[in-house]
N, C-alpha and C positions, 0 to 999 in steps of 0.2 A: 554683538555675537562674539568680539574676539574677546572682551570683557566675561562673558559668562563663561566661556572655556578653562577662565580659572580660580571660577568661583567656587570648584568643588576643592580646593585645597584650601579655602579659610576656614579657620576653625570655627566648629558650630556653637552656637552658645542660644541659651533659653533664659528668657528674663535678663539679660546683661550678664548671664553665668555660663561661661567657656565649659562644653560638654567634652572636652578632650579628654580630660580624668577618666570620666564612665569608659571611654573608647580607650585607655589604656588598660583600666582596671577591668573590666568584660572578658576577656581572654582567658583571667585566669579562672574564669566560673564554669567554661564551656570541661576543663579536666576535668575527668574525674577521679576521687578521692581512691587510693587503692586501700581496700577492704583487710579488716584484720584477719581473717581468715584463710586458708593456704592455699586453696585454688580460686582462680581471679576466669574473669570474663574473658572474652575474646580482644575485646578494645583496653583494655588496663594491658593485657600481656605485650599485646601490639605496642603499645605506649612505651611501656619498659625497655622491649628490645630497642627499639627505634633509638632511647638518651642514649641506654647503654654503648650501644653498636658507633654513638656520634662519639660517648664519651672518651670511649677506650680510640678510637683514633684520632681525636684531638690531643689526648696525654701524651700520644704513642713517642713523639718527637721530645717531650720533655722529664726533665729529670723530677726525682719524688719530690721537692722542695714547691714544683708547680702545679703539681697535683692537688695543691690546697683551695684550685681555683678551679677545680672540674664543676661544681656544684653551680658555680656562679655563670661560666661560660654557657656551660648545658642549659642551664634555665633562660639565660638571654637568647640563646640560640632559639628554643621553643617560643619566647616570648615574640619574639621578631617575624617568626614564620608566622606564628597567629595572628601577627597582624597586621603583615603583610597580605596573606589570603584574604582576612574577612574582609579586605581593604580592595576588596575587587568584585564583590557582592554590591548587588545594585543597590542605590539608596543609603552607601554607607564611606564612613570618612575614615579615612588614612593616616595616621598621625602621625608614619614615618614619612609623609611626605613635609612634614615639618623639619628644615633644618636645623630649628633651636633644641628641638628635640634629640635629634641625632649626635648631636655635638654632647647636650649633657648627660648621652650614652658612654662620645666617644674619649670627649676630656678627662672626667674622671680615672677611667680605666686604664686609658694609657698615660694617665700621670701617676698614677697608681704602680705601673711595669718599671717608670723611669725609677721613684724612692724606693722601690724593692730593691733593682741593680747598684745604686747609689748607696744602698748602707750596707747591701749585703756583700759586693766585690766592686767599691769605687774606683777601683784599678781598670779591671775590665770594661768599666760602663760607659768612662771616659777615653778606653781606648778606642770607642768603635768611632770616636771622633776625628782618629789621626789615622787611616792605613798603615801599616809596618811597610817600611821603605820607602815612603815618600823624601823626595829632594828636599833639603834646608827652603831654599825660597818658594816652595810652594805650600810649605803649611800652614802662614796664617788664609790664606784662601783657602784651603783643604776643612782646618777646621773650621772656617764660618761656614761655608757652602753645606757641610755635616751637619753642623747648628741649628742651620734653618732646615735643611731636611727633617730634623731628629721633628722640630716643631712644626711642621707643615702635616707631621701624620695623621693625628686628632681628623685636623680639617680636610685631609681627605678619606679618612674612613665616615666622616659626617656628607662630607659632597657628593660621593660616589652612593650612598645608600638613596639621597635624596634624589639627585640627578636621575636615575633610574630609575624609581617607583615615578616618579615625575612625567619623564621622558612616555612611560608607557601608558598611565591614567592618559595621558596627552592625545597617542594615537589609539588609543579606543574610542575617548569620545568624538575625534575628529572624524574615523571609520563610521560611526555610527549615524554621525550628523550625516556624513555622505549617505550610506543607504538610507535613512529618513526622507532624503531629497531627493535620492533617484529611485522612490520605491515606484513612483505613480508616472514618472517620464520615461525611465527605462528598466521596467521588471528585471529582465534579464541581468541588464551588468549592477542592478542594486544586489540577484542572488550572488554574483559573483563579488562582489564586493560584501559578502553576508559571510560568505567562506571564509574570506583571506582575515575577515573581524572573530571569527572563531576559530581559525589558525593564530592568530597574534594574543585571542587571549588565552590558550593554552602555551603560548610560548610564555606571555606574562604569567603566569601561574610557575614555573619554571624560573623565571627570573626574582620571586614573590621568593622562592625559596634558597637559590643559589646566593643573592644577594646578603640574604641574612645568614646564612654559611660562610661567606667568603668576609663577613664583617667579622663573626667568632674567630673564623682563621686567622686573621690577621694580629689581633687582639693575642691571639695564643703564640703566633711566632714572634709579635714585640716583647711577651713573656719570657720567651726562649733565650732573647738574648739578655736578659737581667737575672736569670734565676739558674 
């Protein structure tokens, strides 16, 4: 039983062939295409406003030079929410609940922020290494301790997206296994325990989305400081 509780996070594969792919690439099939024509549907406008409204306040903090990255942030942000949702649809797999996944979201990008900072004002990129006024004897500890911060980021915008989609696929099924077990011994505390499992998965729906918000954000404030 404790074994099957995590067998919805292995990746599914058919014939020896890992279906994670399809569950990445799926997402982008549910958009749809906006029409060349000049009045649009109900659902394309809604669409539009929704990037627009994310993108214009993710740039809002940065200068034009990082606005070259609204296209790219906006689309992973969308990416992440879609599949984080459908990722909580019964019968279906999560592939942000893959750590290797998240990493080779989060490595690239933020190694990406550091050789921006790095060619474009190696002065500044280096200096977030050293605080202004630190004591002579405290700086080679200042900058290592910096060091491993600056490298520790990746791994935790990868740990934090997993650990949560994680943490919650976790108490659902566990909520669920309980009302299963006390539907036929005790009706009563199985409804009440039927609640607090459709309260927790509207708060998971809520966290499906904040999570991949707060991954863009971050991503755009380690831009901030390189660009």
């Amino acid at each position: 039983m404790t074994m099957s509780f995590f067998d919805q996070f292995a990746s599914p594969s058919y014939m020896g062939v890992p279906l994670i792919a399809i569950a990445i690439t799926l997402p982008w099939v549910l958009y749809p295409t906006p029409p060349s024509r000049w009045i649009n549907n109900r659902l394309i406008t809604i669409q539009g406003w929704f990037i627009s409204r994310f993108t214009s306040q993710l740039m809002l903090p940065l200068n034009v030079g990082g606005h070259k990255w609204a296209l790219l942030l906006a689309s992973l942000m969308v990416f992440l929410i879609t599949i984080n949702m459908l990722g909580l649809l019964p019968y279906t797999f999560t592939p942000t609940t893959q750590l290797s996944l998240n990493m080779g979201f989060a490595v690239p990008l933020w190694l990406a922020t550091v050789i921006i900072g790095m060619r474009n004002q190696p002065t500044v990129a280096l200096g977030h290494l050293l605080p202004e006024g630190t004591p002579i004897p405290l700086i080679p500890v200042l900058i290592i301790i910096e060091t491993i911060s600056l490298f520790i980021r990746p791994l935790a915008l990868g740990v934090r997206l997993t650990a949560n989609l994680t943490a919650g696929h976790l108490l659902i099924q566990l909520i669920a296994t309980a009302v299963f077990v006390l539907l036929p011994m005790m009706p009563t505390v199985a409804i009440l325990t039927a609640v607090v499992l459709f309260l927790l998965t509207l708060l998971e729906v809520a966290v499906a989305m904040i999570q991949a918000y707060v991954f863009v954000l971050l991503l755009s404030l380690y831009l901030q400081e390189n660009v």
